[in-house]
C-alpha positions as CSV (number, residue, x, y, z in Angstrom):
1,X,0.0,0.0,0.0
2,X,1.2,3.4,-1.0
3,X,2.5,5.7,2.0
4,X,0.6,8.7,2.7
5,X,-0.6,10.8,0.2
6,X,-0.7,14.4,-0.2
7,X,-4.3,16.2,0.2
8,X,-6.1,16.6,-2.7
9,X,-5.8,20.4,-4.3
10,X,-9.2,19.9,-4.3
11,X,-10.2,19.2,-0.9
12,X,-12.5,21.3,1.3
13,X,-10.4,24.1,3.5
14,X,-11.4,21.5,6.3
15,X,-13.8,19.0,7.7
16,X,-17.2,20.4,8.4
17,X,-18.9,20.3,11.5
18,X,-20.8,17.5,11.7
19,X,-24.3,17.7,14.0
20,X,-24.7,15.0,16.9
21,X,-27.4,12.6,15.4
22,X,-29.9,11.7,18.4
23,X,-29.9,7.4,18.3
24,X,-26.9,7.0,17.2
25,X,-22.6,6.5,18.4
26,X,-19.4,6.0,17.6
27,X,-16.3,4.1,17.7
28,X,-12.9,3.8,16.4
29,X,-10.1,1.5,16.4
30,X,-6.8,0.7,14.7
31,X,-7.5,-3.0,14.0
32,X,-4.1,-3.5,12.2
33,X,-5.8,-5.4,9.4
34,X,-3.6,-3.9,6.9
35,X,-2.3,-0.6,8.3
36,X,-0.4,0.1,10.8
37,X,-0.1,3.5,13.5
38,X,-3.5,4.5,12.4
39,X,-7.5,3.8,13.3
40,X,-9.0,1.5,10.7
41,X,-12.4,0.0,12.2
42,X,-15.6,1.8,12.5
43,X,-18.5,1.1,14.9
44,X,-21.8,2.6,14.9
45,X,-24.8,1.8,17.2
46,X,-27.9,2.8,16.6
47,X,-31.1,3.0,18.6
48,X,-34.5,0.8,18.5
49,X,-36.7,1.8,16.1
50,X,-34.1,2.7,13.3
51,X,-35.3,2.7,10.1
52,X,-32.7,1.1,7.7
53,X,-32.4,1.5,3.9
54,X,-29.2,0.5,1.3
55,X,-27.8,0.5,-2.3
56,X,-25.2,-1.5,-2.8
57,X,-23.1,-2.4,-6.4
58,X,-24.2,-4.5,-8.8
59,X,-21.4,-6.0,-9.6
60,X,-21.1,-10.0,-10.5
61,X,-18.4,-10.4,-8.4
62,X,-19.5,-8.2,-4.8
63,X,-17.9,-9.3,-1.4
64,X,-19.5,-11.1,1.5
65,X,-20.7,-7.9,3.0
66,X,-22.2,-6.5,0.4
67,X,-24.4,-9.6,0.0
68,X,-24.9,-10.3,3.6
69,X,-26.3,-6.2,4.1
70,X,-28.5,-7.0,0.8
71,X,-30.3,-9.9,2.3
72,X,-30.8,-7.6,6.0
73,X,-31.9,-4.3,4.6
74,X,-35.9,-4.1,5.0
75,X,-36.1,-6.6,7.9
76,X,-38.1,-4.8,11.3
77,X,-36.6,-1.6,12.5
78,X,-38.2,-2.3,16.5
79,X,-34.4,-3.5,17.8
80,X,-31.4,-1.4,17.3
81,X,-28.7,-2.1,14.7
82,X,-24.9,-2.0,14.2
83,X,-22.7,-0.8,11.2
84,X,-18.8,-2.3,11.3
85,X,-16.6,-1.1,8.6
86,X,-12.9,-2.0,7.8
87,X,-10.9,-0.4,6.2
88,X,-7.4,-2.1,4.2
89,X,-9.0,-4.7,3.2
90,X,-12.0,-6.0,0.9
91,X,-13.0,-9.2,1.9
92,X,-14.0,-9.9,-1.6
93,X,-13.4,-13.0,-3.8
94,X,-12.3,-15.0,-1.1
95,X,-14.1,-17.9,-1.0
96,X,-15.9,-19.4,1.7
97,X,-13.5,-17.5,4.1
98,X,-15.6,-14.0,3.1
99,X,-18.8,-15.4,4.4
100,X,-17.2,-16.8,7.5
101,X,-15.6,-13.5,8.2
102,X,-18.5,-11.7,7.9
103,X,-20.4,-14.0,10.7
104,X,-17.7,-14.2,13.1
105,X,-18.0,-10.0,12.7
106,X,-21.7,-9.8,13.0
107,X,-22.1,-12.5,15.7
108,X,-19.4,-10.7,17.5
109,X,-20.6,-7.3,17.4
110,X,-24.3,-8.4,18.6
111,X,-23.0,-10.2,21.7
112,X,-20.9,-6.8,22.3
113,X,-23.6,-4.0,21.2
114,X,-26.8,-5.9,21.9
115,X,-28.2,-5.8,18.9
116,X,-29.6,-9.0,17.1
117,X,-27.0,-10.7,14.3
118,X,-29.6,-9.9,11.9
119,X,-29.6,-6.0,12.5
120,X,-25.4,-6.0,12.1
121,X,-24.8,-4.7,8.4
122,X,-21.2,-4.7,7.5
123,X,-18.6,-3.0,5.1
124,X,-15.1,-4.1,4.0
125,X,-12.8,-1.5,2.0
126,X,-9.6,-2.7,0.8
127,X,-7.4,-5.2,-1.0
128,X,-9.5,-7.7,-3.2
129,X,-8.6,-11.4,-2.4
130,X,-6.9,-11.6,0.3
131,X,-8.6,-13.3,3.4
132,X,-10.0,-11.0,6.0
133,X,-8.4,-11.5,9.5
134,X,-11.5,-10.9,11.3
135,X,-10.0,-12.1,14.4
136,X,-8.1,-8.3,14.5
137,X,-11.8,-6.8,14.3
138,X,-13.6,-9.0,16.9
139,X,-10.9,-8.3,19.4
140,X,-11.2,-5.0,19.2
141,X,-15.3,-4.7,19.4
142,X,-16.1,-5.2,23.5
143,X,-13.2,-1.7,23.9
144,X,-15.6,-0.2,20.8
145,X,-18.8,-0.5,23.1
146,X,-17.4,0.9,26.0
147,X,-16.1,4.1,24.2
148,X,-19.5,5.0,22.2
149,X,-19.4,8.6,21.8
150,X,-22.4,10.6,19.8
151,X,-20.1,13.2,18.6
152,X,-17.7,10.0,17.1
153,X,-18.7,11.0,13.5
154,X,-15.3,12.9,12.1
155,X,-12.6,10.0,13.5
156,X,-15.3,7.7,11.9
157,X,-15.2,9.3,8.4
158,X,-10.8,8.9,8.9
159,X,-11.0,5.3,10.0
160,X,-12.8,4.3,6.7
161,X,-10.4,6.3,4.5
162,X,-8.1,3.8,2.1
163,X,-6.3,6.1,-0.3
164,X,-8.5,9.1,0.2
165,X,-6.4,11.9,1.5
166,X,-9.5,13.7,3.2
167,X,-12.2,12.7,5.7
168,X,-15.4,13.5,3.6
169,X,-18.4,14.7,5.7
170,X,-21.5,17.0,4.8
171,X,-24.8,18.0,6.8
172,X,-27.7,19.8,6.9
173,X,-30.8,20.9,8.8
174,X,-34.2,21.2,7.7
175,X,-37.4,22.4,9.4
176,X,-41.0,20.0,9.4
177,X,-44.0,21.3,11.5
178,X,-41.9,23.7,13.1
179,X,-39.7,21.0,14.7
180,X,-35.5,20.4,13.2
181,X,-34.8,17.7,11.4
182,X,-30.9,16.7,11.3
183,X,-29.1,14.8,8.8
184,X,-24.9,14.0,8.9
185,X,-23.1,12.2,6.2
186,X,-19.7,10.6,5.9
187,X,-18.2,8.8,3.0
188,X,-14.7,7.1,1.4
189,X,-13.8,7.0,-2.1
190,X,-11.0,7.8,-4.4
191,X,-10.7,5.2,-7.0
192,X,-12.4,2.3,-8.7
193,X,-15.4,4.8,-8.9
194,X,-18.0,4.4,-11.5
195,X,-21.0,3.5,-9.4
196,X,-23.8,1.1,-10.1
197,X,-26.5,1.5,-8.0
198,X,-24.1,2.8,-5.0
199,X,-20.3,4.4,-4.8
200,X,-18.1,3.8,-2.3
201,X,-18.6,3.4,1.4
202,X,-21.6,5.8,2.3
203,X,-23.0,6.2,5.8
204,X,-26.2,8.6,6.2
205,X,-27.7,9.1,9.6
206,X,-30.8,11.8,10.2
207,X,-32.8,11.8,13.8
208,X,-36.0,12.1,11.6
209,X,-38.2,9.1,11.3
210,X,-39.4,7.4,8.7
211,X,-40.9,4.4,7.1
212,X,-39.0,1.8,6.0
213,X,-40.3,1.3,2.5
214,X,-40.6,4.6,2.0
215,X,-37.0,5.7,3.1
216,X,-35.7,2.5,0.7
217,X,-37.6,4.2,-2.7
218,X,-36.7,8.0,-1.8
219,X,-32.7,6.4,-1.1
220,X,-32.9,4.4,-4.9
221,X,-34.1,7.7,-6.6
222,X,-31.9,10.3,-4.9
223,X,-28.8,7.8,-5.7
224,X,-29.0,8.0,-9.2
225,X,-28.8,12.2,-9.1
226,X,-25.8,11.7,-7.3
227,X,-23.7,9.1,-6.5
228,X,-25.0,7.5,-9.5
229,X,-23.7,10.6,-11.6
230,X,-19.8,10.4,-10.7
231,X,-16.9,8.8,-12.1
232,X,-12.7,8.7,-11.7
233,X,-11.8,6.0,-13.4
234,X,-15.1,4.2,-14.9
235,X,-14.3,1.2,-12.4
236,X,-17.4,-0.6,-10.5
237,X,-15.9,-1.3,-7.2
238,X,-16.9,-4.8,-5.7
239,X,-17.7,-3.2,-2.2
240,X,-20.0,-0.3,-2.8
241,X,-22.2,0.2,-0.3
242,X,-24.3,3.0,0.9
243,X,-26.7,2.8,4.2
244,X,-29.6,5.2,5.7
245,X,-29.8,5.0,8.9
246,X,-33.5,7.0,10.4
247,X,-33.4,6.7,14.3
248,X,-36.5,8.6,14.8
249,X,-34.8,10.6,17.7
250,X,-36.3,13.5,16.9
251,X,-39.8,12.1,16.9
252,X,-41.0,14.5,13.5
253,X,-41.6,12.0,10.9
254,X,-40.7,13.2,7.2
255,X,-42.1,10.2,5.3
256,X,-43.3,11.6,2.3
257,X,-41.7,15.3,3.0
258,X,-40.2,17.3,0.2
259,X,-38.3,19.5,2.6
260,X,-36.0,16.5,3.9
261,X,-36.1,15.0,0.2
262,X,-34.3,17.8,-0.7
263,X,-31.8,18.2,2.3
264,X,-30.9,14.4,2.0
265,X,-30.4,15.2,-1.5
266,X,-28.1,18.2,-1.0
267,X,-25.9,15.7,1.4
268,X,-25.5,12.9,-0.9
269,X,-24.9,15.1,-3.8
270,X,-21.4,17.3,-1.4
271,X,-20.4,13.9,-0.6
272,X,-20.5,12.5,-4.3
273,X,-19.1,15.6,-5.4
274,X,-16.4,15.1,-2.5
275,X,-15.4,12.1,-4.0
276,X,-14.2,13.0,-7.4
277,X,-12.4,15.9,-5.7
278,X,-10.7,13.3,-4.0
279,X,-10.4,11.3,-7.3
280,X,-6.9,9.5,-7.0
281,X,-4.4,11.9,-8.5
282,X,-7.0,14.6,-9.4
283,X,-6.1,18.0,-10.0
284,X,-9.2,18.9,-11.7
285,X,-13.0,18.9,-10.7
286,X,-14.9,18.8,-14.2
287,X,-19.1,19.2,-14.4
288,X,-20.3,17.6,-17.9
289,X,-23.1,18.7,-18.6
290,X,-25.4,17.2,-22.2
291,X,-28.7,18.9,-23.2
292,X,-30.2,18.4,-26.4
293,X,-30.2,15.0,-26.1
294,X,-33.2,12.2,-27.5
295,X,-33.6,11.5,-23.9
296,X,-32.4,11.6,-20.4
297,X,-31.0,7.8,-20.5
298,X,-29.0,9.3,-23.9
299,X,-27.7,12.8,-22.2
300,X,-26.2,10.4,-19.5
301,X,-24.8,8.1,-21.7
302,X,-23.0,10.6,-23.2
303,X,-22.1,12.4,-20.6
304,X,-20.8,9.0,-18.8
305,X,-18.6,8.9,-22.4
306,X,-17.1,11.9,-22.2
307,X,-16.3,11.7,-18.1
308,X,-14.8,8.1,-18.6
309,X,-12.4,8.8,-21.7
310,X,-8.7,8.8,-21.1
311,X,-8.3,11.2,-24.1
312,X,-10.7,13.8,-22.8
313,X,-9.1,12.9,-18.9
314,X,-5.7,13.6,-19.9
315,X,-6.1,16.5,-22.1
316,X,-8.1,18.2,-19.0
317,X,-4.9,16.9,-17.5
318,X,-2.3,18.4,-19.5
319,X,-4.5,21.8,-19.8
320,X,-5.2,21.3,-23.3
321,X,-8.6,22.4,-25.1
322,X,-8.6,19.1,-27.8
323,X,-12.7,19.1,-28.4
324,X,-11.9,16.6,-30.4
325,X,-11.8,14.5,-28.1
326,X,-14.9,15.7,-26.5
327,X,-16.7,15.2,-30.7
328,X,-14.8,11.3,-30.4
329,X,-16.1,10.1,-26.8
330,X,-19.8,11.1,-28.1
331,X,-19.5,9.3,-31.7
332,X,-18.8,6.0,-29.4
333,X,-21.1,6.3,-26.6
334,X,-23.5,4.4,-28.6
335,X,-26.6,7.0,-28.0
336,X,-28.0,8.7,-31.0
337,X,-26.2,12.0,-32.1
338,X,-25.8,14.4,-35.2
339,X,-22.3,15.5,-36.0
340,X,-23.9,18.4,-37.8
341,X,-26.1,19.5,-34.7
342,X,-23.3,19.6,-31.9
343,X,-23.0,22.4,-30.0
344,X,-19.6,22.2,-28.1
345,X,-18.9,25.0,-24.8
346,X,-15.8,24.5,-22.2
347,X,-17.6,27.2,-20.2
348,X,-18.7,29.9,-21.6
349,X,-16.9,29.6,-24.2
350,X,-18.4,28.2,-28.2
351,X,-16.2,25.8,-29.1
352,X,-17.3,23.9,-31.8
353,X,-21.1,24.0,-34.3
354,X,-22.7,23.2,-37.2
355,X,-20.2,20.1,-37.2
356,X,-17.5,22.2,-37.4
357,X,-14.9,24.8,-35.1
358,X,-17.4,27.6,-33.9
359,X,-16.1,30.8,-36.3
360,X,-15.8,32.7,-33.3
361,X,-13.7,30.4,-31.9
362,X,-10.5,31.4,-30.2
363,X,-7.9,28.4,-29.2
364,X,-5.9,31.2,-26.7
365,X,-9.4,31.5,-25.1
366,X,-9.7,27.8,-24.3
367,X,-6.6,27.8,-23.2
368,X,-6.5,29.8,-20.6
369,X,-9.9,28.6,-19.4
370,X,-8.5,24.8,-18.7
371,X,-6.2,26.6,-16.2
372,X,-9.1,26.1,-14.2
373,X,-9.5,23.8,-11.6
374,X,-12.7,23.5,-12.0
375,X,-14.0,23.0,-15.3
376,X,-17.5,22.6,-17.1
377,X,-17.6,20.8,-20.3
378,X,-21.4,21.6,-22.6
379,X,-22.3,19.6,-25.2
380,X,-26.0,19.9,-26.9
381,X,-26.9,17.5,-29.2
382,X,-29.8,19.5,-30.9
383,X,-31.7,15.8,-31.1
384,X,-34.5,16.6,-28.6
385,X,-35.2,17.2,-24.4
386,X,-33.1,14.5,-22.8
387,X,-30.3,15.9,-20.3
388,X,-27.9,14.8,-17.7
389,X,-25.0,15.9,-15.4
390,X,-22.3,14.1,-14.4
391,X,-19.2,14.9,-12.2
392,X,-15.8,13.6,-12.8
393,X,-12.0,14.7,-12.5
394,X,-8.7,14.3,-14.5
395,X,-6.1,11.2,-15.2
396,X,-3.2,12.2,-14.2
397,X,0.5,10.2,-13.9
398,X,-0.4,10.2,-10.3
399,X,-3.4,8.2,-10.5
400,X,-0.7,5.4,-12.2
401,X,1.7,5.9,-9.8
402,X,-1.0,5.2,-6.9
403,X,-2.6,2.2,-8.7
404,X,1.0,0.5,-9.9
405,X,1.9,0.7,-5.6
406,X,-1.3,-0.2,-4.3
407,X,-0.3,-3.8,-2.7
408,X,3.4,-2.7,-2.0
């Protein structure tokens, strides 16, 4: 594993501050399961009557956690409920080992938390295919109950970090019948980030209640106009997970409100946007945006074309305004276009139309605008109403250098 990493010239000016989330604590550990000198296991306990919802990736090949939480999200939310996360390593294609692991971890941490086995979700961040030495987290778990702390949150978000070189956290508040609603977010990602359903490791906690079913749908939806709209490298990780946790502390319910619809959204969408920032190697935070296209399912195909290209990556890179690259990624996408309708902006700047360099047109211009470090890349295809946004950063030589080291 690489050594530590400088922060991101991206990265917020610091972590925010993070509200205390009624029904739920913390607790940290340093595990050793990979690292060494620095906290690496997570523990969160939350209250009866917690309202639990996930997304998790779809990929073919997902670890034992990720398949253990799938089969426990949507169970009864009258017990309380435990979240253990590792980070260093991913307890993924391992075998039979991955499945053990995961019991010994969740039959462990109910004995030490209370909780019932069935209401312990788990999350493993890491190496792929090395065995899991759960034995590391269980010993640690009894200390982890005894030091539950409600303001835990921020030395959480750190102990989940694998190459990130920033804690990510966002919150907000929101009003319902006059009473405050809270909601606090923490995340990890850096690479292997093209998410299918999920990104990352995600943990969402609000004091609000709300039903089960209803939390699980208004999750599904927000995911896809966030964490569902970022990519670094155009890698599906094998571990995504992200989990809602509704304690119901503050005894407003906001099944069903828009107000807190919109504030979870506003989380999830600084946390996803926290992710590319920290986008291994990134130098550059690029919006694309598409418009014009013959649907929305088009736009972000496009859009995912453009953000995934290594061309268009490295020329953001390297400063350089080569639209060509930009008028390539969409010809492959697959999604219908018109070479003749394009309409081509890095910023506010008219690069290219009519199928051709926009007469106006000045390269000097362009160039001085992918000084930026953050970018926005237009494209409409002049086909119909579709449109999407994605989020994504640069490929730079230090996203090789990090990825060549990785197990070292």
């Amino acid at each position: 594993m690489v050594g530590a990493l400088p922060v991101s010239p991206l990265a917020p000016a610091r972590f925010p501050d993070l509200p205390v989330i009624d029904g739920v604590r913390f607790a940290t550990a340093e595990a050793g399961v990979r690292y060494r000198g620095r906290p690496d296991l997570m523990l969160a306990v939350l209250d009866p009557g917690t309202a639990i919802a996930g997304v998790f990736t779809r990929s073919a090949t997902r670890a034992a956690p990720v398949l253990d939480c799938q089969a426990k999200i949507g169970g009864p939310c009258e017990e309380g409920a435990a979240i253990v996360v590792n980070s260093g390593n991913a307890n993924a294609f391992t075998g039979r080992f991955g499945q053990e692991a995961v019991d010994a971890i969740t039959a462990a941490t109910a004995r030490a938390a209370g909780v019932p086995q069935r209401r312990v979700f788990t999350s493993s961040t890491g190496v792929i295919g090395e065995v899991l030495p759960h034995e590391r987290i269980t010993a640690r778990l009894d200390d982890m109950v005894a030091a539950l702390d409600p303001g835990g949150v921020a030395a959480a978000a750190r102990a989940i970090m694998t190459t990130d070189t920033f804690p990510k956290g966002a919150a907000a508040q929101v009003e319902i019948a006059g009473r405050k609603v809270r909601i606090a977010g923490i995340a990890k990602g850096s690479g292997m980030i093209a998410p299918d359903m999920a990104t990352m490791l995600v943990y969402l906690f609000t004091d609000a209640a709300h039903d089960q079913t209803a939390l699980q749908a208004l999750l599904s939806g927000l995911t896809e106009r966030s964490f569902n709209c970022i990519t670094v490298d155009g890698d599906t990780s094998t571990s995504d997970s992200l989990l809602l946790c509704a304690t119901g502390a503050s005894g407003v319910d906001a099944t069903g409100e828009a107000a807190f619809a919109e504030a979870l959204h506003g989380v999830m969408l600084d946390l996803a946007h926290q992710v590319v920032r920290d986008g291994e190697g990134a130098t550059k935070f690029v919006e694309v945006r598409v418009t014009g296209a013959a649907s929305d399912r088009d736009a972000k195909t496009h859009a995912f074309s453009i953000a995934n290209s290594p061309l268009v990556k490295t020329a953001i890179a390297g400063e350089d305004p080569n639209w060509g690259r930009v008028v390539m990624a969409i010809g492959k996408s697959g999604a219908a276009a018109d070479r003749d309708r394009l309409r081509i902006r890095f910023g506010d700047i008219l690069v290219a139309e009519n199928g051709w360099v926009s007469p106006g047109y000045r390269e000097e211009d362009a160039a001085r605008y992918m000084k930026r470090q953050e970018l926005v890349i237009a494209v409409d295809l002049g086909l119909g109403q579709g449109a999407a946004t994605v989020w994504t950063c640069d490929l730079t030589h230090g996203y090789i250098e990090i990825n060549a080291d990785y197990r070292s």
